[in-house]
KEGULO-967831 format. One record per residue: residue in one letter; x, y, z of N, C-alpha, C, CB in turn. Coordinates in pm, whole numbers, padded with zeros to 5 digits, always signed. Glycine has a CB too. Example, Ala and Ser with C-alpha at 12.3 -4.5 7.8 and 13.67 -1.06 7.14 Angstrom:
2
A+01319-00569+00780+01230-00450+00780+01320-00330+00780+01131-00447+00905S+01285-00225+00708+01367-00106+00714+01290+00003+00787+01408-00060+00572
***
This chain:
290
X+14700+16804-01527+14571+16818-01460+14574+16945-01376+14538+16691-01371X+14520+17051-01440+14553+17184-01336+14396+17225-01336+14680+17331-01406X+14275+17188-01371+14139+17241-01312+14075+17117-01218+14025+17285-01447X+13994+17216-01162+13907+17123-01070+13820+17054-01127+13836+17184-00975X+13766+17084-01254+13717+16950-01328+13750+16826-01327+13724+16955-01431X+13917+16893-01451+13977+16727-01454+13990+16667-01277+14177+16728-01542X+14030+16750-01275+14048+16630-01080+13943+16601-01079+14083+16697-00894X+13805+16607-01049+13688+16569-01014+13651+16428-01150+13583+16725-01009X+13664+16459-01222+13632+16334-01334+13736+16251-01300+13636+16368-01508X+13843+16247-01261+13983+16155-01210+13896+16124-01095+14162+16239-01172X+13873+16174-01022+13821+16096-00866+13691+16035-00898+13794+16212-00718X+13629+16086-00975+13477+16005-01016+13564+15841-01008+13387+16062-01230X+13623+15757-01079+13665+15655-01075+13717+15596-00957+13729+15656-01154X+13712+15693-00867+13768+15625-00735+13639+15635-00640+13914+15712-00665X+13553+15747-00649+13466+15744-00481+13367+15667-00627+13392+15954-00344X+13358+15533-00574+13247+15425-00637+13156+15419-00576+13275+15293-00653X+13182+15476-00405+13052+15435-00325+12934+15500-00350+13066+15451-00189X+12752+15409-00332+12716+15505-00386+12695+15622-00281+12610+15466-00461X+12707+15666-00141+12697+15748-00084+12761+15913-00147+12742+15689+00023X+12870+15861-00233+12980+15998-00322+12833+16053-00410+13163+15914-00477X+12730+15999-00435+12707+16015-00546+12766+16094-00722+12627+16044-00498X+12810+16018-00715+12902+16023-00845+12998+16197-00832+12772+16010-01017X+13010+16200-00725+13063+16338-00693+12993+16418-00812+13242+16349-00691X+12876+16405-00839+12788+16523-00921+12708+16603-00824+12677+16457-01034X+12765+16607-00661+12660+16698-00599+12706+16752-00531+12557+16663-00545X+12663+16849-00420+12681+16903-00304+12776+16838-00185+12557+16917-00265X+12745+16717-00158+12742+16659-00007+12716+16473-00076+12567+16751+00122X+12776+16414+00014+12768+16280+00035+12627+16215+00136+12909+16253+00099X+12546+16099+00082+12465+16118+00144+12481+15941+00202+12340+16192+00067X+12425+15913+00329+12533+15780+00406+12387+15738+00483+12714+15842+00548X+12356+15655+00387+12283+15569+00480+12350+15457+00585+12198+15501+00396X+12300+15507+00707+12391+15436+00834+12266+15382+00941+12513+15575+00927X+12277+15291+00960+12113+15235+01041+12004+15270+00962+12070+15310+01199X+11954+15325+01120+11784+15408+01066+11815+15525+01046+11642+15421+01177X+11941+15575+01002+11997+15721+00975+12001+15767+00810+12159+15726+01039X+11954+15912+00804+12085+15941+00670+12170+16060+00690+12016+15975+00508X+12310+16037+00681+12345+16142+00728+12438+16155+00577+12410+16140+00889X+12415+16358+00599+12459+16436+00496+12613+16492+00539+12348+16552+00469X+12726+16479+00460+12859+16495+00467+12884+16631+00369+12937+16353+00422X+12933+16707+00431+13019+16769+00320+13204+16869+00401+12873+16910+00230X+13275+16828+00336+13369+16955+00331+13384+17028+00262+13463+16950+00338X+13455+17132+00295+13489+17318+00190+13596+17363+00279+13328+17482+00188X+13686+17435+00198+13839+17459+00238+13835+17632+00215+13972+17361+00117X+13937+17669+00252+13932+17849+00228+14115+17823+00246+13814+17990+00395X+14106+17911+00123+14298+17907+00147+14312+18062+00175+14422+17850-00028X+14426+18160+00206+14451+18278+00240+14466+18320+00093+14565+18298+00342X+14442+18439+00106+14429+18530-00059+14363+18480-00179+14568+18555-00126X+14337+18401-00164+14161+18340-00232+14068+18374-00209+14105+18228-00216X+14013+18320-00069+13888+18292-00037+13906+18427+00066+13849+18126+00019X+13983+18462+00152+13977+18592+00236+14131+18710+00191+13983+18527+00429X+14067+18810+00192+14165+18905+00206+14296+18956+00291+14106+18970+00211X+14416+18981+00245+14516+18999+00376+14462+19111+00458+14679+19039+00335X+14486+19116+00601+14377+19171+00668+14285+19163+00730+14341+19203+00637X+14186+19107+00639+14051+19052+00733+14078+18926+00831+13922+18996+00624X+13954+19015+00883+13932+18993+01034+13905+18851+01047+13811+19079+01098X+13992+18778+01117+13995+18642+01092+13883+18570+01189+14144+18589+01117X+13788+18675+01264+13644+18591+01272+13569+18595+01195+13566+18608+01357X+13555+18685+01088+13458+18659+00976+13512+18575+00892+13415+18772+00902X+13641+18512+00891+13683+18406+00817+13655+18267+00864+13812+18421+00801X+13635+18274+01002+13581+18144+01097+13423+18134+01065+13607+18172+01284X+13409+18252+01060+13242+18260+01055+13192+18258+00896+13181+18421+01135X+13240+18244+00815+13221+18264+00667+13214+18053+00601+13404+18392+00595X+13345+17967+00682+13420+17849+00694+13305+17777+00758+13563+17857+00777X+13237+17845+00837+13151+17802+00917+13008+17780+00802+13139+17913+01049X+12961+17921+00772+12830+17917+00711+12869+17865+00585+12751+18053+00704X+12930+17830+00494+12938+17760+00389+12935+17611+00412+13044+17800+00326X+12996+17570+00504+12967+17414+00490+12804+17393+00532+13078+17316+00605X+12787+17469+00614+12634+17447+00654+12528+17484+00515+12595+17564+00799X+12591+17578+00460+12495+17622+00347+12463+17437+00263+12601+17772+00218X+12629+17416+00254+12573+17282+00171+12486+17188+00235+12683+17194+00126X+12456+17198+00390+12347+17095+00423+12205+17143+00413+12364+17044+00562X+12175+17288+00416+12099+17288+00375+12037+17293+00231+12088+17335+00432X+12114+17311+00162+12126+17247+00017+12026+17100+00007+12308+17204-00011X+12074+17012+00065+12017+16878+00141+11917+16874+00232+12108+16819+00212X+11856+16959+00250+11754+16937+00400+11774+16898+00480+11661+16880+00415X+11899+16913+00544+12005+16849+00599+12006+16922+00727+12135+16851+00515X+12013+16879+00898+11981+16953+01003+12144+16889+01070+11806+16918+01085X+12188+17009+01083+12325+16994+01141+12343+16911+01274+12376+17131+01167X+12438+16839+01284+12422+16706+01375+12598+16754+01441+12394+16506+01258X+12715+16806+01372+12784+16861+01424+12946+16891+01319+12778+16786+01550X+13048+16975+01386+13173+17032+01205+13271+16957+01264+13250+17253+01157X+13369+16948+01224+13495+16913+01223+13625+17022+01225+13497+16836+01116X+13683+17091+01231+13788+17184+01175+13938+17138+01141+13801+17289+01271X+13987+17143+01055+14152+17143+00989+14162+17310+01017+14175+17083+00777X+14277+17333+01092+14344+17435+01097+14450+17459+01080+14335+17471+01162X+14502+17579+00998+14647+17600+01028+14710+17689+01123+14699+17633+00925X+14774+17659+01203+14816+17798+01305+14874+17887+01215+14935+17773+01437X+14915+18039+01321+14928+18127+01256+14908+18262+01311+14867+18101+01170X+14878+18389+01283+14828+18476+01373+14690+18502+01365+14891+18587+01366X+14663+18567+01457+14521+18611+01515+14448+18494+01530+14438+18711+01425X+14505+18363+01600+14443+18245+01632+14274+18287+01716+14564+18156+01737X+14347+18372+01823+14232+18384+01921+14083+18456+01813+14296+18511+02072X+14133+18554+01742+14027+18594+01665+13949+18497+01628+14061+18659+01563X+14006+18404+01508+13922+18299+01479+13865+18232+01567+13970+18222+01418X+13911+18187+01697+13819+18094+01757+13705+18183+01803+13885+18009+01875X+13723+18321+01813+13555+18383+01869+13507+18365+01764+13518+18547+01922X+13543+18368+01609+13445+18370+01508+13388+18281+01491+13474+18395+01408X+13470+18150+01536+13413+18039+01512+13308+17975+01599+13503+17968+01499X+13329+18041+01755+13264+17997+01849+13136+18065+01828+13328+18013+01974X+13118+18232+01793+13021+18297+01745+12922+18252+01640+13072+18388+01712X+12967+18166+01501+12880+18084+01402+12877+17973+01504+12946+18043+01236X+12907+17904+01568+12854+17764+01644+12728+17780+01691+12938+17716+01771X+12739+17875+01803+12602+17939+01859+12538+17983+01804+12592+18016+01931X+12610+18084+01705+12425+18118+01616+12381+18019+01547+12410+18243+01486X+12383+17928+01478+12363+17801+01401+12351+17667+01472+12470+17787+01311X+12367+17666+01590+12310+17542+01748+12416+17440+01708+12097+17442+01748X+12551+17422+01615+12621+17334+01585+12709+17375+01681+12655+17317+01453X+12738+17205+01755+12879+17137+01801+12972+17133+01744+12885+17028+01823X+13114+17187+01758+13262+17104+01751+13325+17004+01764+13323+17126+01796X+13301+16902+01710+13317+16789+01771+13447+16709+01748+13212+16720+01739X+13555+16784+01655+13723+16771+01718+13777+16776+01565+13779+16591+01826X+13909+16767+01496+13952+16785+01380+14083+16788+01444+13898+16898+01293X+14180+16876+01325+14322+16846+01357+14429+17007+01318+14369+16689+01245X+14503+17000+01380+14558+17151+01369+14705+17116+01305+14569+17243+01538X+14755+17190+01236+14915+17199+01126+14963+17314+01158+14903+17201+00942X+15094+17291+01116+15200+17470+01129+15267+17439+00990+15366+17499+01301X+15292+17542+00961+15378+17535+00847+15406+17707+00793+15296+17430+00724X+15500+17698+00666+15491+17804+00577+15391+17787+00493+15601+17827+00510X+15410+17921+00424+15304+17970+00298+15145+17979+00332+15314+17855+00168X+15030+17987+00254+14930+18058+00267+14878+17973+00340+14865+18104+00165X+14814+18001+00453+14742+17912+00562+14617+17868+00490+14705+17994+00710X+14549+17720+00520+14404+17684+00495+14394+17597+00607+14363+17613+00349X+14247+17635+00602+14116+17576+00700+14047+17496+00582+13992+17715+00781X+13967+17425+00674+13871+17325+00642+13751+17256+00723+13941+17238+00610X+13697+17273+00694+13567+17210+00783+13476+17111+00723+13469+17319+00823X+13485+17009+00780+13348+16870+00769+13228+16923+00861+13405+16682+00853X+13145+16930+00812+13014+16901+00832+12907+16785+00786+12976+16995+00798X+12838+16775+00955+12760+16695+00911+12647+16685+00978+12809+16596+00898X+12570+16642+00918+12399+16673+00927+12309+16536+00918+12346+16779+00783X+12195+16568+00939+12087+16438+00923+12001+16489+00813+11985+16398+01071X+11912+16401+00790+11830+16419+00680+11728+16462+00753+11804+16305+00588X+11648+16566+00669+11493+16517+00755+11418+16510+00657+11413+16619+00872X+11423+16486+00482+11354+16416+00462+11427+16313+00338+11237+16491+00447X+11412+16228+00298+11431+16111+00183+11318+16107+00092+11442+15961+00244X+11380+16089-00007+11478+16092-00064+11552+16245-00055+11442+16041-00188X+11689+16247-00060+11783+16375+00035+11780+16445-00181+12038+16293+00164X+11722+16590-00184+11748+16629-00248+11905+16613-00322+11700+16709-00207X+11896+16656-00478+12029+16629-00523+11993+16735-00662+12074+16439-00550X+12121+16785-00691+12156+16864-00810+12067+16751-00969+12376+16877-00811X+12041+16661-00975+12037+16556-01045+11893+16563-01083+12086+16434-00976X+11767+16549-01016+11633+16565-01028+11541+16635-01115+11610+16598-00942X+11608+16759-01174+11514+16853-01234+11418+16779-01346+11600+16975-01301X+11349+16794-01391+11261+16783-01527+11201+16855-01615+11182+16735-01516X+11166+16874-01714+11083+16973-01814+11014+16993-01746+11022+16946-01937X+10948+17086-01721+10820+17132-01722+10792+17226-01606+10730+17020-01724X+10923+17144-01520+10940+17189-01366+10951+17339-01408+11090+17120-01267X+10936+17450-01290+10991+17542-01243+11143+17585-01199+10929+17545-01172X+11184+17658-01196+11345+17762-01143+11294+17872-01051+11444+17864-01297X+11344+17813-00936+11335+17936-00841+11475+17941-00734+11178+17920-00744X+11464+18077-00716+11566+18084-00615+11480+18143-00481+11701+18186-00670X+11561+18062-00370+11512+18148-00260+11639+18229-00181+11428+18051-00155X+11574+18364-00158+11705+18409-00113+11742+18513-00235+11819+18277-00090X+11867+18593-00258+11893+18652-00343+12046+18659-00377+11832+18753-00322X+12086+18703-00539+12256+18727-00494+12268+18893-00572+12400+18571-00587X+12406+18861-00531+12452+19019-00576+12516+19104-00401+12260+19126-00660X+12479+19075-00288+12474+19095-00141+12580+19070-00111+12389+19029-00062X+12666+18955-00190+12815+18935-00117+12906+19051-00229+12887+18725-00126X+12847+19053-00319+12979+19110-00442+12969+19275-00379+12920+19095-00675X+12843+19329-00343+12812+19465-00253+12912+19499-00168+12692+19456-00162X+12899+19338-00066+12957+19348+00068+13155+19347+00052+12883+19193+00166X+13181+19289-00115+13300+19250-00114+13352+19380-00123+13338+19150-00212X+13299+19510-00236+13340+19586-00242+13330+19717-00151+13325+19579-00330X+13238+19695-00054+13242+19757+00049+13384+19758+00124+13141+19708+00119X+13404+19570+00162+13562+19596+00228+13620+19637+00208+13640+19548+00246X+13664+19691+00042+13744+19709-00036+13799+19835-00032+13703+19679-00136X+13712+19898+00033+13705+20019-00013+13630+20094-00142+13813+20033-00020X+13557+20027-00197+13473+20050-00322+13322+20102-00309+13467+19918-00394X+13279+20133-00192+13129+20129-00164+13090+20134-00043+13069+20026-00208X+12973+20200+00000+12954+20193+00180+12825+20077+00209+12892+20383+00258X+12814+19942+00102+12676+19889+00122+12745+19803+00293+12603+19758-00051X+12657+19715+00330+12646+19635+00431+12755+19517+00411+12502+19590+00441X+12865+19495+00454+12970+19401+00470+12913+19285+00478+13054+19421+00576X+12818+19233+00582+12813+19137+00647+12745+18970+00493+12698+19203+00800X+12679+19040+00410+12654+18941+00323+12778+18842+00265+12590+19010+00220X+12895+18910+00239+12999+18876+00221+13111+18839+00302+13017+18938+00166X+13129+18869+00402+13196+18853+00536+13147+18738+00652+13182+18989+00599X+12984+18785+00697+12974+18689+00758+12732+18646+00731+13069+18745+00941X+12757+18551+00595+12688+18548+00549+12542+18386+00638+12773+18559+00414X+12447+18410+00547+12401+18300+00651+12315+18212+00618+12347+18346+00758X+12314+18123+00662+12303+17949+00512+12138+17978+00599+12448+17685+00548X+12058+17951+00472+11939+17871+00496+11910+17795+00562+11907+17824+00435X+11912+17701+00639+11872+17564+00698+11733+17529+00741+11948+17544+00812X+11702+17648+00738+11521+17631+00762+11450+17623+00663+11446+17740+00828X+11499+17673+00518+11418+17686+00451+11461+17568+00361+11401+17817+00409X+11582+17534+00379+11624+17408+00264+11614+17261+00360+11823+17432+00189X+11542+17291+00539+11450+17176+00551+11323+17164+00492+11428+17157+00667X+11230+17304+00498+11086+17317+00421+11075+17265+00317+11039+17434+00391X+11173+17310+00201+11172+17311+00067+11196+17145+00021+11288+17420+00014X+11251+17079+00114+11307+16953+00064+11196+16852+00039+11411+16896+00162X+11144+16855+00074+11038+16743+00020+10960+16798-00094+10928+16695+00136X+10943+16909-00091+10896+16946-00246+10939+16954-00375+10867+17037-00253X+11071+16978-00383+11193+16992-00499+11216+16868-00534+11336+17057-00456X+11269+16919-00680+11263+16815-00810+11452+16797-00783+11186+16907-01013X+11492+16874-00783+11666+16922-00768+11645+17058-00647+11754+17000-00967X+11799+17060-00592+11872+17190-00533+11942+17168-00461+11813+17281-00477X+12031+17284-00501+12172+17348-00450+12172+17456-00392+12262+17374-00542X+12294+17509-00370+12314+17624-00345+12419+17707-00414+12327+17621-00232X+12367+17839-00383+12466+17924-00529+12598+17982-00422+12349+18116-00637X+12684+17920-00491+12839+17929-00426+12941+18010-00518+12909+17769-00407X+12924+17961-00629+13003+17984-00728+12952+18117-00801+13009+17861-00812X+12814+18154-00825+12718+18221-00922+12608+18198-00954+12750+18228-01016X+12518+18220-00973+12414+18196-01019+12403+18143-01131+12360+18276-01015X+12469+18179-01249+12394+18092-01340+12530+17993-01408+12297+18197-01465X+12657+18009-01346+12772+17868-01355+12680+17794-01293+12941+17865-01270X+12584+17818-01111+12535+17671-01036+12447+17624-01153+12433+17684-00868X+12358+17715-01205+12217+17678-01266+12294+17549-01394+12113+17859-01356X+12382+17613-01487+12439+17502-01567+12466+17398-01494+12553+17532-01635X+12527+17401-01400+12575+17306-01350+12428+17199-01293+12681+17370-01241X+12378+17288-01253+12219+17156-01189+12189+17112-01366+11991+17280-01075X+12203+17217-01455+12121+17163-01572+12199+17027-01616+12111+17280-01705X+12330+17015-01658+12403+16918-01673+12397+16777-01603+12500+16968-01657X+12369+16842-01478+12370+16744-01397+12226+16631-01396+12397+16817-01269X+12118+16730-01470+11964+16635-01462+11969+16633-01593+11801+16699-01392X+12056+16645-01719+12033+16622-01796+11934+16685-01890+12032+16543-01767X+11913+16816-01850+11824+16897-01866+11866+17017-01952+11781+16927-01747X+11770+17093-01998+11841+17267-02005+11766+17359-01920+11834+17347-02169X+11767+17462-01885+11725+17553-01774+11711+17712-01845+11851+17545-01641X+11589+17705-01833+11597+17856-01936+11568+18000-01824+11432+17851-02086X+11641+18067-01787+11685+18148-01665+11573+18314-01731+11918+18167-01657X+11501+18360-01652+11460+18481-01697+11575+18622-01645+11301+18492-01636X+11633+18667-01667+11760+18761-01591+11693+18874-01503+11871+18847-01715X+11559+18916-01559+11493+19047-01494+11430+18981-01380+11379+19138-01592X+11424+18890-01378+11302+18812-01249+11399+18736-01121+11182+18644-01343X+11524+18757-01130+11607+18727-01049+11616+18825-00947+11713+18702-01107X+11563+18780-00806+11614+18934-00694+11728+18887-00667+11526+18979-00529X+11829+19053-00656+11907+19114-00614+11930+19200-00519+11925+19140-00672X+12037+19162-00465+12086+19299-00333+12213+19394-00442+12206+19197-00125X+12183+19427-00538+12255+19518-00564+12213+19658-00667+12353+19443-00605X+12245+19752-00674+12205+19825-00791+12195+19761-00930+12290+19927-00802X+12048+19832-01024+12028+19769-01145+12132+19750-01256+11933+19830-01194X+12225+19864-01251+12304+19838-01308+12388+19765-01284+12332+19902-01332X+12411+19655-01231+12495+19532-01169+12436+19439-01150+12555+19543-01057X+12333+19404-01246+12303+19290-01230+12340+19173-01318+12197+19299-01218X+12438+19208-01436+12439+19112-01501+12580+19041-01409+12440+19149-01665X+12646+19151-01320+12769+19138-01243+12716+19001-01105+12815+19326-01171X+12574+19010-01060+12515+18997-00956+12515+18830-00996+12377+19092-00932X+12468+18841-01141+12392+18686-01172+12509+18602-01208+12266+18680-01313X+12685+18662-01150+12803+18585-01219+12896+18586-01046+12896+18696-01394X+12820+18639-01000+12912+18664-00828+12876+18563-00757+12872+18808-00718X+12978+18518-00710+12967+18402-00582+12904+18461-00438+13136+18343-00542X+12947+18376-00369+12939+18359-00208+12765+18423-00159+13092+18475-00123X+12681+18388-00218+12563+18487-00160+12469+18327-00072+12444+18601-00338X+12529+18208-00110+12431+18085-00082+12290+18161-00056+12483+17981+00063X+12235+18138-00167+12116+18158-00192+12074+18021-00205+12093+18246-00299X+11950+17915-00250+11906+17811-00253+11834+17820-00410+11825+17785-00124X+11909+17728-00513+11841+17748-00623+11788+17627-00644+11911+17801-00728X+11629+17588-00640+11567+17476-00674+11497+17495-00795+11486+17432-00577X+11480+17356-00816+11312+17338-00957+11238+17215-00885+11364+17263-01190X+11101+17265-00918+10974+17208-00868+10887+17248-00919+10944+17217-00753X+10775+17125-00954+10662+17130-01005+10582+17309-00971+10587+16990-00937X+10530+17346-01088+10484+17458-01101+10398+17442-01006+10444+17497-01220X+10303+17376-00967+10171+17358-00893+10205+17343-00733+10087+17219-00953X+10372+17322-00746+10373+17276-00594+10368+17378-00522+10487+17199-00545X+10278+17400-00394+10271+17467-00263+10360+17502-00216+10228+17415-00178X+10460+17604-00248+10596+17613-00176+10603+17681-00058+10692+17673-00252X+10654+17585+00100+10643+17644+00229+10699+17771+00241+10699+17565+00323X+10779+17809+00204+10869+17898+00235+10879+18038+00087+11017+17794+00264X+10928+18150+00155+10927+18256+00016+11062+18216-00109+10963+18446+00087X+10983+18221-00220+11117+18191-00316+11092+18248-00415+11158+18052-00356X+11135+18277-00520+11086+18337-00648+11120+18290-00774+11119+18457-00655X+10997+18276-00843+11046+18192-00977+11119+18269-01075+10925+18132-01059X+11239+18203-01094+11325+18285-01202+11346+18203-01355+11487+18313-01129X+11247+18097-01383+11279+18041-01514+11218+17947-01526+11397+18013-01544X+11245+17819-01610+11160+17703-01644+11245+17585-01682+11065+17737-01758X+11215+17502-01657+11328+17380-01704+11258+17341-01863+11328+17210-01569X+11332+17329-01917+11303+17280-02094+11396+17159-02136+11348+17421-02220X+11359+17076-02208+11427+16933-02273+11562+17015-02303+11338+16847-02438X+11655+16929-02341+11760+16972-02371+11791+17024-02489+11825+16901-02349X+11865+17181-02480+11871+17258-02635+12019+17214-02648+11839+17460-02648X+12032+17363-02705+12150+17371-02755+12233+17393-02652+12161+17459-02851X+12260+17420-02563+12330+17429-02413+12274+17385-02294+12356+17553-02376X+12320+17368-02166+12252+17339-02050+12186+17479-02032+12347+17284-01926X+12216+17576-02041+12162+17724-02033+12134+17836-02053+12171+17755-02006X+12011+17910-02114+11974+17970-02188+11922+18111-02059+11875+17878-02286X+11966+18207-02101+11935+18298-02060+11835+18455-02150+12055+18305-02013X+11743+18478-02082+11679+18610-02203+11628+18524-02308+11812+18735-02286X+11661+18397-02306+11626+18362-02494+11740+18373-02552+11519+18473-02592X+11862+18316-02504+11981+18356-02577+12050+18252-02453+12026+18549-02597X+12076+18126-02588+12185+17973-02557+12343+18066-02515+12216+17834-02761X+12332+18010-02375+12478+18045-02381+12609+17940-02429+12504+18087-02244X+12755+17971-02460+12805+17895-02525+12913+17817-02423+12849+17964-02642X+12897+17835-02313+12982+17775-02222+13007+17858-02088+13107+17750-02293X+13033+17740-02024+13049+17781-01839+13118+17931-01886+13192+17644-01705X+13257+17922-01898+13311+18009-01858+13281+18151-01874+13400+17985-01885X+13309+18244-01790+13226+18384-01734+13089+18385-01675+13207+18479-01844X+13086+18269-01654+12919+18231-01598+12958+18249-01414+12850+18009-01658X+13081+18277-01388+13126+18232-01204+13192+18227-01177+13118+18143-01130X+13226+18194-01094+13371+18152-01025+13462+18008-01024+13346+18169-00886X+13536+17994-01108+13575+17840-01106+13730+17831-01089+13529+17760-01252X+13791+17746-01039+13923+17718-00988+13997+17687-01061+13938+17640-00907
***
């Protein structure tokens, strides 16, 4: 068992509750009283997810806006994180980064647990949120007929990656220290059929919502905005980290907030995802996968 698939179909048999929802989504959703509250964790290991080097508050602050991205994924209004840390150096850095995403994003700390050890340090953060509306959006919902839109854009982190890099002088901060929706994936939630957020890529998430509703998703590639030059866009529509918000919803629906339609949901073809008019033949090179 060495992909995150097989592990995830192995644990499908264990989280039975239905709050996991069949681990086919984003976030756990927990009806508790007159509550619903939205769960999620996301981990960052060293030389993966951040570079040797970087500045270990944009790594606090990056740990930070991704778990939040997944609540707003959910319409989900942050209620307060958790942190797993590993010590290590430039401790103090991280905690301004981290204290810096708290305040900009109005989320509490509300306690977790700290480790020492060898080899590549990881963090982790629980987040968790309330609903504000029910039924709590889910990857699962889409239908024919519906709409594909994204709100938000990608291509901004892969810019910003190669900026660090030394590859480019665009704007760092999309990629470094990027910044979750939560306003707009409260607006959007009562209107959407399905949505996520694009973590992985744009069109690995889009398969992935398609699979997940049982659907296929036919993607237009030119109607997708981008933060990057034209010639990089087929690079843009396969790059992670931009959490953008990719929903489907009724064509007719009134959408609160700016988003842009990039496709159409269709019965199921020959793949979960068709791009240009052209079935693709599988996830892989569609993103980023483990």
């Amino acid at each position: 068992m060495n992909s995150e698939l097989a592990l995830i179909q192995s644990l499908r048999a264990i989280a039975t509750h239905p709050a996991a929802r069949g681990l086919a989504d984003d976030a756990a959703v927990l009806e508790l009283g007159g509550e619903t509250l939205v769960l999620t964790k996301d981990m960052m290991v060293e030389d993966t997810h951040w570079l040797p080097g970087q500045s270990m508050a944009d790594v606090a602050w990056k740990l930070v806006a991704a778990n939040l991205s997944d609540l707003a994924a959910k319409g989900a209004e942050p209620v307060g994180v958790l942190l797993g840390y590993s010590l290590g150096a430039d401790d103090d850095a991280f905690l301004d980064g981290l204290q810096a995403a708290l305040e900009a994003f109005d989320v509490p700390l509300l306690g977790g647990d700290t480790v020492s050890g060898g080899g590549a340090r990881t963090f982790s953060l629980t987040a968790i949120g309330r609903a504000t509306h029910t039924p709590v959006p889910s990857r699962t919902g889409a239908k024919p007929g519906d709409g594909v839109y994204l709100c938000g854009s990608v291509g901004g982190a892969m810019m910003g990656f190669e900026a660090l890099t030394g590859r480019g002088d665009a704007d760092q901060n999309p990629f470094t220290r990027p910044t979750p929706l939560l306003a707009e994936g409260c607006a959007l939630a009562p209107h959407v059929s399905a949505m996520m957020d694009v973590s992985d890529g744009l069109l690995l998430d889009a398969w992935r919502m398609a699979e997940a509703s049982g659907v296929s998703l036919a993607i237009e590639g030119m109607q997708v905005p981008i933060c990057a030059p034209e010639d990089r866009r087929a690079d843009a529509l396969r790059w992670g980290d931009d959490y953008a918000l990719l929903f489907t919803a009724p064509t007719t629906a009134a959408l609160p907030t700016a988003a842009t339609r990039i496709g159409s949901v269709v019965a199921v073809g020959q793949a979960p995802l068709q791009l240009d008019g052209e079935w693709l033949s599988g996830p892989e090179g569609l993103g980023y996968q483990h």
